[in-house]
TORKEVEX-11608 format. One record per residue (C-alpha): residue in one letter; x, y, z; residue number from 1. Coordinates in pm, 1 decimal. Layout:
BEGIN
<'a' <X Y Z> NUM> ...
This chain:
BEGIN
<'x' <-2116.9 9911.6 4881.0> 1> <'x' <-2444.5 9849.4 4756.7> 2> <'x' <-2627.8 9770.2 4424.9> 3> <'x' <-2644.6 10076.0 4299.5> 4> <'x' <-2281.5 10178.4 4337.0> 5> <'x' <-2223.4 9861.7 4206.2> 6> <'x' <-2413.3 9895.0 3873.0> 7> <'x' <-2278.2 10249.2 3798.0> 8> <'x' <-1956.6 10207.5 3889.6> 9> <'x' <-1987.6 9875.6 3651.5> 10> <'x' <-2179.2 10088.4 3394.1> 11> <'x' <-1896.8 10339.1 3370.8> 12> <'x' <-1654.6 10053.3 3294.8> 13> <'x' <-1892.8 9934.1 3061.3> 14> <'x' <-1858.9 10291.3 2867.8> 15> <'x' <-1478.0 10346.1 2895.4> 16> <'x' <-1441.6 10006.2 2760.0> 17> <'x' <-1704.2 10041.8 2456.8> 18> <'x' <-1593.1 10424.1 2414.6> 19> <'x' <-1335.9 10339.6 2140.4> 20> <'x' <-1586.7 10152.3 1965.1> 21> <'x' <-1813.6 10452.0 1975.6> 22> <'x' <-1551.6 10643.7 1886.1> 23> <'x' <-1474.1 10387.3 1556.5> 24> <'x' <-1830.0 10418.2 1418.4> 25> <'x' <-1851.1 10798.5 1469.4> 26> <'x' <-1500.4 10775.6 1258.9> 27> <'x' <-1616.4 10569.2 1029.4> 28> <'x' <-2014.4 10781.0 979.9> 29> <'x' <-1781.1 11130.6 972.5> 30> <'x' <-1561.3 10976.7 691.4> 31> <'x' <-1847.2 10845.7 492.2> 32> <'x' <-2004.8 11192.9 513.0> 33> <'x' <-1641.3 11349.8 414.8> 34> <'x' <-1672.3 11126.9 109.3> 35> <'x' <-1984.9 11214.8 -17.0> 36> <'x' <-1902.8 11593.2 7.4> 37> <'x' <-1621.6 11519.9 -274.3> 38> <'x' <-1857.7 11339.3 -517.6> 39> <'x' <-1918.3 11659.0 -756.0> 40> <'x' <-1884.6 11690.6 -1164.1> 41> <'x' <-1533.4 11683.8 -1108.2> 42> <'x' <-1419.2 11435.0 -916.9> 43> <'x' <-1554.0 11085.8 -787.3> 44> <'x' <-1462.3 10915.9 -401.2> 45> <'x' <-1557.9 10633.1 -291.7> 46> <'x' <-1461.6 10361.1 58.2> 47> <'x' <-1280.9 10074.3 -100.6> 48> <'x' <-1197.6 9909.5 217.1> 49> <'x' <-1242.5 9987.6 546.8> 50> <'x' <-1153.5 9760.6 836.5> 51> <'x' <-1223.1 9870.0 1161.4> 52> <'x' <-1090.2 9727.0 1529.1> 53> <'x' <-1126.0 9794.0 1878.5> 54> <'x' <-854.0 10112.8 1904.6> 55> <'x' <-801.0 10171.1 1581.2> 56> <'x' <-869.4 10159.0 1182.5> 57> <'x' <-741.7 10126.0 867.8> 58> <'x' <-921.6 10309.7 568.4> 59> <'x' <-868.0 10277.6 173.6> 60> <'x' <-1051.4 10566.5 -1.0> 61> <'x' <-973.4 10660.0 -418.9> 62> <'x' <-1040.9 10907.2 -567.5> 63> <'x' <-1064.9 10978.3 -914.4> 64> <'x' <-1097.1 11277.7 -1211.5> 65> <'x' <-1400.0 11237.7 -1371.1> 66> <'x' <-1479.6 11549.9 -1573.6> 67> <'x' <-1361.9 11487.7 -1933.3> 68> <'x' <-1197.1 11861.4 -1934.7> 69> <'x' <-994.1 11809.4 -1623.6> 70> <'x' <-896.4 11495.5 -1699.2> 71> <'x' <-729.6 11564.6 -2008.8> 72> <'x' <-521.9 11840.5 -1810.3> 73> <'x' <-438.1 11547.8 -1569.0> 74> <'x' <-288.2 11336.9 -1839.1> 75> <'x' <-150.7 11603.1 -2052.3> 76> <'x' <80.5 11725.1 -1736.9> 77> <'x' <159.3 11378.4 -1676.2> 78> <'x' <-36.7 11323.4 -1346.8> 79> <'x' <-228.3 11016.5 -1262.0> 80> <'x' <-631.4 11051.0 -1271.1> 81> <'x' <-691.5 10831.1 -989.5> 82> <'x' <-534.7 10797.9 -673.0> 83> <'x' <-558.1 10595.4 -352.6> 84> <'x' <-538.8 10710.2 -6.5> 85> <'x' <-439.2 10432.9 263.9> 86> <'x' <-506.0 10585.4 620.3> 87> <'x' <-485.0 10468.8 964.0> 88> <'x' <-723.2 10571.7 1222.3> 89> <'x' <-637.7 10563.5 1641.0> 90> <'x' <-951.0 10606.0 1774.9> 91> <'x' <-892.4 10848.4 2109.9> 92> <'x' <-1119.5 10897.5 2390.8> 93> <'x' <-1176.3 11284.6 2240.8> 94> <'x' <-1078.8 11262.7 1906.2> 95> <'x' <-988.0 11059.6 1629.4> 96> <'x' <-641.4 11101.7 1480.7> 97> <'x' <-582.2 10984.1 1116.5> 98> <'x' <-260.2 10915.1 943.8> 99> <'x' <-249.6 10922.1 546.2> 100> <'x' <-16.8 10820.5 251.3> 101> <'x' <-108.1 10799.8 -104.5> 102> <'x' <-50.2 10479.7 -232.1> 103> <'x' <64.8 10538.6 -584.0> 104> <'x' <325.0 10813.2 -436.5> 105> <'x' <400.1 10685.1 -67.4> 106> <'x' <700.4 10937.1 -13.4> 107> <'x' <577.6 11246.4 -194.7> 108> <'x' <338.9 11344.1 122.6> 109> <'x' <175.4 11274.0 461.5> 110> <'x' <-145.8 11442.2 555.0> 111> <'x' <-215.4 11405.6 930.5> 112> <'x' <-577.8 11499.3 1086.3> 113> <'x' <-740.7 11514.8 1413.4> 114> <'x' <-1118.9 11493.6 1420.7> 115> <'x' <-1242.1 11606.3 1733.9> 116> <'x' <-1622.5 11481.0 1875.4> 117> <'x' <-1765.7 11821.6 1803.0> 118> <'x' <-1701.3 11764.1 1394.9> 119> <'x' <-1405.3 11999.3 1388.3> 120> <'x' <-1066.9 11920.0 1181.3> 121> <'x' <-717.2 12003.9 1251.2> 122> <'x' <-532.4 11921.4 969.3> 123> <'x' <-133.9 11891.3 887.2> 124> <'x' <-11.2 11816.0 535.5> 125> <'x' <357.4 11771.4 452.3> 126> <'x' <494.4 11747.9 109.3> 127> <'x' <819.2 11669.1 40.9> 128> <'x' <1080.3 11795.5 -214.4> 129> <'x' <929.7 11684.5 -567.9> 130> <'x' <1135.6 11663.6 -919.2> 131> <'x' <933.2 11624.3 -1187.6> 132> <'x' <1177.5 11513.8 -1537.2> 133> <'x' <889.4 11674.7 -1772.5> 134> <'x' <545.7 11711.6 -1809.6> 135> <'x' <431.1 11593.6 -2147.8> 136> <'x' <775.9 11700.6 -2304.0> 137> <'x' <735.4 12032.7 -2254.7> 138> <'x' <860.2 12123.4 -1938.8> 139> <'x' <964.7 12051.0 -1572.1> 140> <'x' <977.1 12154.6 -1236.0> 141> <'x' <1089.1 12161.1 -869.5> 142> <'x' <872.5 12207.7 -533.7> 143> <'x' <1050.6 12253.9 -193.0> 144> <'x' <926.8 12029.4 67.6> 145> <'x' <587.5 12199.1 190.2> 146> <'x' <332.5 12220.4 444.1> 147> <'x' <-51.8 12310.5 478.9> 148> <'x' <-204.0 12319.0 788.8> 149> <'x' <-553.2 12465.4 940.5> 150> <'x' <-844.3 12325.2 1055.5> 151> <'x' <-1203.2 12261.1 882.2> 152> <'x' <-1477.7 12301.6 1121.6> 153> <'x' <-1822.8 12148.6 1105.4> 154> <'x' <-1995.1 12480.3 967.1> 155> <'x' <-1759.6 12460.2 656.3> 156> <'x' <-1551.5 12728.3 792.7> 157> <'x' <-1205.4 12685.7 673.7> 158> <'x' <-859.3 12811.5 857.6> 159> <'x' <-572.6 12733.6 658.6> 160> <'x' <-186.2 12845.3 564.0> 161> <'x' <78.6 12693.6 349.0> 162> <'x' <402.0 12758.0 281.7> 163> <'x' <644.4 12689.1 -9.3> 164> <'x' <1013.7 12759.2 -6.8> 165> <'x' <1047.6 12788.2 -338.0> 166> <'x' <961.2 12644.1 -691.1> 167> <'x' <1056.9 12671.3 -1037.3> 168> <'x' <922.5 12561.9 -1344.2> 169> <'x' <1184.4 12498.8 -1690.9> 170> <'x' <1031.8 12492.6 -2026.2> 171> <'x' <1251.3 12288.6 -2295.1> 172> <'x' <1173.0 12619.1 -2476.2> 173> <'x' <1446.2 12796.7 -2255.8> 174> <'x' <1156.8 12963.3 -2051.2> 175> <'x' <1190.4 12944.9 -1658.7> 176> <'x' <1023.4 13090.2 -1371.8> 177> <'x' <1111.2 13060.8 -997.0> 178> <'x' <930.0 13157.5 -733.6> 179> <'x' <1019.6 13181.0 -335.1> 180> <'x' <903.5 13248.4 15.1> 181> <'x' <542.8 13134.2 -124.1> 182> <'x' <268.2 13187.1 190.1> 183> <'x' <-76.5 13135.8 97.4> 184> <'x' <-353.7 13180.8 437.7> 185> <'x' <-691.6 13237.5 458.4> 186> <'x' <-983.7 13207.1 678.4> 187> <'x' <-1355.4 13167.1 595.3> 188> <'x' <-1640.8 12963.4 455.4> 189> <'x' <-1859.9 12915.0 92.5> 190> <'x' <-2158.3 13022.2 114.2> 191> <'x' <-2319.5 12930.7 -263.4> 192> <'x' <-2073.1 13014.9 -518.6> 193> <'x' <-1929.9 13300.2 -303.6> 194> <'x' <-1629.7 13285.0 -46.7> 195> <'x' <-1657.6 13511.3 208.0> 196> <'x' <-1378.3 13561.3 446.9> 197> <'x' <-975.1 13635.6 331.9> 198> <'x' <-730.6 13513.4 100.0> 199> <'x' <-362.1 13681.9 116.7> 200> <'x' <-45.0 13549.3 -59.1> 201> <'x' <247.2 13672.5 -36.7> 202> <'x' <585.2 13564.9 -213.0> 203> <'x' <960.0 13671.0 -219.5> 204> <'x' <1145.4 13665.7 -523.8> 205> <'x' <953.6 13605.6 -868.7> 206> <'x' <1161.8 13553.2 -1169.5> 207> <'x' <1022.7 13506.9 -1532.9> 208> <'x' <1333.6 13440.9 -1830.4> 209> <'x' <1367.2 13315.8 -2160.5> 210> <'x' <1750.4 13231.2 -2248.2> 211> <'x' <1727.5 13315.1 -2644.4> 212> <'x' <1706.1 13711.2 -2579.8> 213> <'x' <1802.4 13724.9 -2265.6> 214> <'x' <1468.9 13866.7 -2149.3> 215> <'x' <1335.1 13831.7 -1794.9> 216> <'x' <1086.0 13978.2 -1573.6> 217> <'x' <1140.5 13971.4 -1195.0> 218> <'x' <997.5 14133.8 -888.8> 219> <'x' <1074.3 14129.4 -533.9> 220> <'x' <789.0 14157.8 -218.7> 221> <'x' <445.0 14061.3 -411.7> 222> <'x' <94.9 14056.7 -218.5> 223> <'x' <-216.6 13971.4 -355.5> 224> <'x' <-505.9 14021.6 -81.0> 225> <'x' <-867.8 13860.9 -130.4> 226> <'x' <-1149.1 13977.9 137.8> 227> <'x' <-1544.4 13943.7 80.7> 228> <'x' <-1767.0 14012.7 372.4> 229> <'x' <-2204.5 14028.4 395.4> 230> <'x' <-2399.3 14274.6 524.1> 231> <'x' <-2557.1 14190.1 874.0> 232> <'x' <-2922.2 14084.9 673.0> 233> <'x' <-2664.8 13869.8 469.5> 234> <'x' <-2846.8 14049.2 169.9> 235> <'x' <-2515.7 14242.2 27.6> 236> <'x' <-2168.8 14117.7 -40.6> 237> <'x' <-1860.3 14351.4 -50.6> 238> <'x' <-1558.4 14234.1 -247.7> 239> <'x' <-1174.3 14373.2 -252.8> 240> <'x' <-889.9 14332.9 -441.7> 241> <'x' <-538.2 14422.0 -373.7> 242> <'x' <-224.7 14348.3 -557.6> 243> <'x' <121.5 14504.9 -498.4> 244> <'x' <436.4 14433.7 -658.3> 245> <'x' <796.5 14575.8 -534.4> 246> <'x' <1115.4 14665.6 -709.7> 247> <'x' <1010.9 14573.9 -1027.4> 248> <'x' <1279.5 14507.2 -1317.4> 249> <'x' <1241.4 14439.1 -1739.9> 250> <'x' <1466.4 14450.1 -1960.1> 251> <'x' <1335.4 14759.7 -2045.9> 252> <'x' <1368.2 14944.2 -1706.0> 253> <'x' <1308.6 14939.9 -1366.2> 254> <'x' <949.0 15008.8 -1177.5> 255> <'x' <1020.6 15071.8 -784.7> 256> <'x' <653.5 14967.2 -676.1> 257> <'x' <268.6 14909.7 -832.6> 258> <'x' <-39.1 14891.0 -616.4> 259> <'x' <-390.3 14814.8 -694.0> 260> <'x' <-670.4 14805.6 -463.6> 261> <'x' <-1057.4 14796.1 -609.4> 262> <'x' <-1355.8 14725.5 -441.8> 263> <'x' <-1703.2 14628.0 -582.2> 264> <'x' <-1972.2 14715.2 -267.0> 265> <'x' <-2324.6 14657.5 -199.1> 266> <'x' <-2435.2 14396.8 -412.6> 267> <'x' <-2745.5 14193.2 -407.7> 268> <'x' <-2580.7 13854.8 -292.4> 269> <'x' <-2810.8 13650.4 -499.0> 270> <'x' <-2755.9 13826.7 -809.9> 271> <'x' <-2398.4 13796.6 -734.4> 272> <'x' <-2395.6 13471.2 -667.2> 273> <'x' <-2569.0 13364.6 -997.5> 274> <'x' <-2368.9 13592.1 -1178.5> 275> <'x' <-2041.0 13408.1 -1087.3> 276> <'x' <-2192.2 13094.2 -1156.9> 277> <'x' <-2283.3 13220.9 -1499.8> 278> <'x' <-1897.4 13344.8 -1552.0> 279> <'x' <-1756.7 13021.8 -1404.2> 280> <'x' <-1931.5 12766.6 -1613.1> 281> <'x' <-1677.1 12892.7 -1911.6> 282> <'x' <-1744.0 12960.0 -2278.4> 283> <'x' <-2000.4 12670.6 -2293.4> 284> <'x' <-2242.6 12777.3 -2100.4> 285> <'x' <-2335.1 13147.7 -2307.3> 286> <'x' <-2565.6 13006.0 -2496.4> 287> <'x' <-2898.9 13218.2 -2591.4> 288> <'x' <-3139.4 13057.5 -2374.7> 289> <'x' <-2865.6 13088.5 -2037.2> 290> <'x' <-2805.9 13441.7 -2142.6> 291> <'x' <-3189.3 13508.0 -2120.9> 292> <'x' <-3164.3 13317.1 -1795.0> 293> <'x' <-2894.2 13544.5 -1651.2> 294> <'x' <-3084.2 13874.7 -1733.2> 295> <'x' <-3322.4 13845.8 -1447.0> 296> <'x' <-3046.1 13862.5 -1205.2> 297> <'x' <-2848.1 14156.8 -1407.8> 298> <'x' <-3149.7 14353.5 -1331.7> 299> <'x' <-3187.3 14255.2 -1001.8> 300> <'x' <-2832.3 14382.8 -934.4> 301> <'x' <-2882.7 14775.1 -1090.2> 302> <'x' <-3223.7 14717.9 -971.6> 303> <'x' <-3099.7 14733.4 -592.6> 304> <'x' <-2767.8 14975.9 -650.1> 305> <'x' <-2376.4 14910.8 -578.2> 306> <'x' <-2085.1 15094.8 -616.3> 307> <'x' <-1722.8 15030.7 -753.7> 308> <'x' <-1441.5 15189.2 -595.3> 309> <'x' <-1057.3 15194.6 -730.0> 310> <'x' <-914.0 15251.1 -374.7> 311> <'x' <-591.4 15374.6 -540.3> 312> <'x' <-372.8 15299.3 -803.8> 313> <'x' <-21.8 15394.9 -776.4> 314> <'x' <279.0 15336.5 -1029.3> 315> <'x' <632.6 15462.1 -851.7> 316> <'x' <901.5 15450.1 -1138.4> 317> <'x' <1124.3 15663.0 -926.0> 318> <'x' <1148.7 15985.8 -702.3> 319> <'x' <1028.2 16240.5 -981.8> 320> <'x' <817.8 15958.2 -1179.9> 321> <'x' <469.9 15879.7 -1010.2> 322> <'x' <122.1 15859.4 -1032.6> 323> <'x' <-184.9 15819.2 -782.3> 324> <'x' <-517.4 15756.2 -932.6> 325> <'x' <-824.5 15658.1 -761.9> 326> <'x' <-1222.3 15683.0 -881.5> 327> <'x' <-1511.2 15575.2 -712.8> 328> <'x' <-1891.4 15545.7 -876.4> 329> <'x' <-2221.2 15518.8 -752.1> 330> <'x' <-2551.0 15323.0 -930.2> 331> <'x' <-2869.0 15414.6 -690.7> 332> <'x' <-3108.8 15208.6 -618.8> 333> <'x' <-3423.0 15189.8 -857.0> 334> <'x' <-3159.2 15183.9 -1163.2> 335> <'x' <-3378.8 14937.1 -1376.3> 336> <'x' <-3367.5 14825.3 -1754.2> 337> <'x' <-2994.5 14794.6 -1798.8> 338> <'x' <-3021.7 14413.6 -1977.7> 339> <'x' <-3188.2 14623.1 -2277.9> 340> <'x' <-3035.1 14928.3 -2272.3> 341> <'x' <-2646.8 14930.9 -2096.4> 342> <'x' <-2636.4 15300.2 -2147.7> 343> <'x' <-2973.2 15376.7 -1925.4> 344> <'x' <-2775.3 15355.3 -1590.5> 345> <'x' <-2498.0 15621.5 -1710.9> 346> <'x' <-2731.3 15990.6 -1651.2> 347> <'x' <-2790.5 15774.1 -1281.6> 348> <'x' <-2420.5 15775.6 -1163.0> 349> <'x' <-2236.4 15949.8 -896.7> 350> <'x' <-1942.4 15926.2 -755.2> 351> <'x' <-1562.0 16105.1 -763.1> 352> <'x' <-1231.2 16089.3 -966.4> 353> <'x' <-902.3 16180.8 -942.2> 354> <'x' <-574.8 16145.4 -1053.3> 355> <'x' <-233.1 16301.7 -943.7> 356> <'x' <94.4 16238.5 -1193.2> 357> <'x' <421.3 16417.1 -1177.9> 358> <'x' <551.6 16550.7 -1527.0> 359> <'x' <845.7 16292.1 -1502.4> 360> <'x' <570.6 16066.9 -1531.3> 361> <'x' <397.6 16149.5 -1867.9> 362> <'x' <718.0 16250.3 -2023.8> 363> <'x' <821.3 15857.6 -2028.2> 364> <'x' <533.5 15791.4 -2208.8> 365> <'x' <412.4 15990.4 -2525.9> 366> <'x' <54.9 15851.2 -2529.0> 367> <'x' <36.2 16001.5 -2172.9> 368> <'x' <161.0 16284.6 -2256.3> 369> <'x' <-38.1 16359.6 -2537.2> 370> <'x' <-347.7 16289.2 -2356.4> 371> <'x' <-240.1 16550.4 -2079.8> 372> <'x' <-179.8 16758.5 -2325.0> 373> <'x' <-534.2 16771.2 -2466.6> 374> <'x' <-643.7 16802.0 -2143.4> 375> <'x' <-460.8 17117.7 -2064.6> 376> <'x' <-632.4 17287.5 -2365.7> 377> <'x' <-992.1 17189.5 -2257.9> 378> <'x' <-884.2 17306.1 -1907.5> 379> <'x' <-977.9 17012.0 -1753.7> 380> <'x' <-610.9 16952.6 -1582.6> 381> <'x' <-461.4 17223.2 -1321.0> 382> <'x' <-59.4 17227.0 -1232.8> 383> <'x' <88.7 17209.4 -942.3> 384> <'x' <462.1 17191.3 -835.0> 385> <'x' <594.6 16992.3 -1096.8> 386> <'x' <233.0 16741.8 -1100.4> 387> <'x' <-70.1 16741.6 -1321.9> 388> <'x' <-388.3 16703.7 -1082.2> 389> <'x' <-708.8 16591.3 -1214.9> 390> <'x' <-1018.6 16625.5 -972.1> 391> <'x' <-1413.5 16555.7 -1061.1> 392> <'x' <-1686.4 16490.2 -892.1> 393> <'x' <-1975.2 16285.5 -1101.9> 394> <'x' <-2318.2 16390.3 -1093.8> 395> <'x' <-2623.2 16419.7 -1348.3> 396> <'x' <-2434.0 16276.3 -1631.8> 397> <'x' <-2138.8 16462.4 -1622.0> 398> <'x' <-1770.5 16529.7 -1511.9> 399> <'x' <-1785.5 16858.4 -1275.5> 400> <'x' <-1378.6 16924.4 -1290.7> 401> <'x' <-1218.6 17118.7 -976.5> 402> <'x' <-1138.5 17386.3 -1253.9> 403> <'x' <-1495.7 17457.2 -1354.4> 404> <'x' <-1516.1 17299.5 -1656.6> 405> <'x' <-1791.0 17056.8 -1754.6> 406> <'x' <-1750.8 16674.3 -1944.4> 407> <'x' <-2060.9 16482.8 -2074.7> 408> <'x' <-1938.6 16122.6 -1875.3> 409> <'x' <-2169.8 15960.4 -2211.2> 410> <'x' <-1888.2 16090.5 -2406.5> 411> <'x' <-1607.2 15846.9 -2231.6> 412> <'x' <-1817.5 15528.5 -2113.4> 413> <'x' <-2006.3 15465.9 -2466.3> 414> <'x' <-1663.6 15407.7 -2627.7> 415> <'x' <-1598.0 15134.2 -2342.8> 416> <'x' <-1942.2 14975.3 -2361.5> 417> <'x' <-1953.3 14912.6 -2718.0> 418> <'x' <-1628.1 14804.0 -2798.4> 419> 
């Protein structure tokens, strides 16, 4: 054997031997970054203690509520504002693998990650079965023991599902609610203020009561889906909404099934993204000055055109009791001057509605009725079977009804814009 073998098969001892403390600092640089990504107007972390060995590490990170808002929920629900996170790192040839407790609540959960090399995450948190007395007097509550798991990847790209068993909530005002078979997943990444990828939750059983009149509200089977995607120039965003409720029951009656599914399409991103800042910041934030601020971007999005679509909408009270509505409408591009004058985009629209109830339908409800009624005598309405159908196509201003008659569409937005 000569020299050289010598000195790289010594060298490569030399690196298995220093690899975990490689590994260690490239823990220990990855948490620090972690930490300053939670530093926001919300919430505060900082590295209290961290002492870290050969194979392995042990970490002491708080974390505390800092926004006055917030905080106030915090203490009014009778959670602590600060807590402190004790974790132990093993410092693998490939990974790291982390193992943490919070300090102030040691048995209510155990989050266990797996940092690979490449930045990625695999997380696993477990929660177990927590019995809160009351929250500031007022009420109390029970959570199934829980688990969220995914994985976080360097990008920002987010995998994750969790799943409840069931919870309920008792108010010391005889209201409850329960809720069961709770699965939350969704995959994607922020970009700005907008999340693009899927949400979808899903539950069982849903049960809303308040003992002093016996009334209660419960459905069975609920979905509420959550999908935004860009357009390949990452210029347009596309947003959908659907939420569907089964076997529906009041104590006024029964509702077999309710789905809604809208879409808002082909929006400038950056006016969209601005916009939902604008809307997040809450009340305080319309002032004057950021209402002037927020015009630019208004414009901006009539300037460039979208659409908003009601897929469908469909209430099912029962075989001879339904209705199926959908409407879909157009702003073209070049649509300026709306901040001054929200009327000026109205003559612009295009776009289709219609609307398909059976007479079981309006009969339950006199408002209905009477508005079907109406529409009959303008001949706007056409029969069919035992349904009332209701078809239009939008275009210069107007509602251009499958019967031939004609609606100025001025007529029914103005009423909506300047209430």
């Amino acid at each position: 054997m000569n020299i050289k073998q010598i000195g790289a098969i010594g060298g490569a001892i030399a690196l298995i031997l220093c690899w975990p403390f490689v590994v260690g600092h490239m823990a220990q640089l990855s948490i620090e970054r972690s930490i300053a990504q939670l530093i926001n107007e919300n919430t505060r972390a900082e590295v209290i203690k961290y002492d870290r060995g050969y194979l392995s590490s042990k970490v002491k990170i708080r974390l505390s509520v800092i926004k006055k808002d917030l905080k106030d929920e915090f203490i009014a629900g009778g959670f602590p504002t600060e807590f402190t996170f004790d974790t132990l790192l093993k410092h693998g040839f490939v990974s790291i693998q982390g193992t943490s407790k919070i300090e102030e609540l040691p048995e209510l959960l155990m989050l266990k990650t797996d940092t690979y090399l490449s930045g990625n995450t695999d997380f696993d948190l477990m929660v177990n079965e927590w019995k809160s007395s009351e929250l500031n007097d007022k009420a109390s509550f029970t959570i199934a023991s829980s688990e969220l798991k995914g994985r976080v990847n360097i990008d920002g790209g987010i995998k994750y599902k969790l799943r409840i068993p069931y919870l309920n909530i008792e108010s010391l005002s005889d209201q409850s609610a329960s809720f069961s078979d709770i699965d939350f997943e969704g995959n994607g990444k922020k970009l700005n203020s907008v999340w693009i990828g899927d949400h979808i939750l899903k539950t069982g059983k849903i049960n809303f009561s308040r003992d002093s009149d016996s009334a209660h509200f419960k459905w069975n089977d609920s979905r509420y889906e959550f999908s935004s995607k860009l357009d390949d120039e990452n210029s347009r965003v596309i947003t959908r909404h659907v939420v569907e409720l089964n076997n529906i029951e009041t104590e006024e009656g029964r509702v077999e099934h309710i789905l809604f599914d809208f879409e808002l399409g082909d929006m400038d991103s950056t006016a969209f993204d601005q916009l939902i800042n604008f809307y997040r910041d809450g009340e305080q934030s319309k002032t004057a000055s950021a209402v002037e601020k927020i015009k630019p971007y208004i414009e901006q999005l009539f300037s460039r055109g979208f659409y908003m679509s009601l897929n469908s909408l469909v209430v099912d009270i029962s075989d001879n009791s339904k209705v199926n509505a959908s409407i879909k409408l157009s702003i073209p591009e070049g649509t300026d001057g709306v901040s001054d004058n929200p009327t000026v985009f109205i003559p612009k629209l295009t776009g289709t509605a219609s609307s398909q109830l059976t007479q079981g339908f309006s009969k339950q409800f006199p408002l209905i009725q009477q508005g079907v009624n109406q529409a009959k005598q303008n001949g706007l309405v056409s029969e069919v079977d035992d349904s009332y159908i209701i078809d239009a196509e939008i275009n210069n201003g107007n509602l251009d009804f499958s019967t031939g008659q004609k609606l100025p569409l001025m007529s029914l937005l103005i009423p909506l814009i300047t209430q």
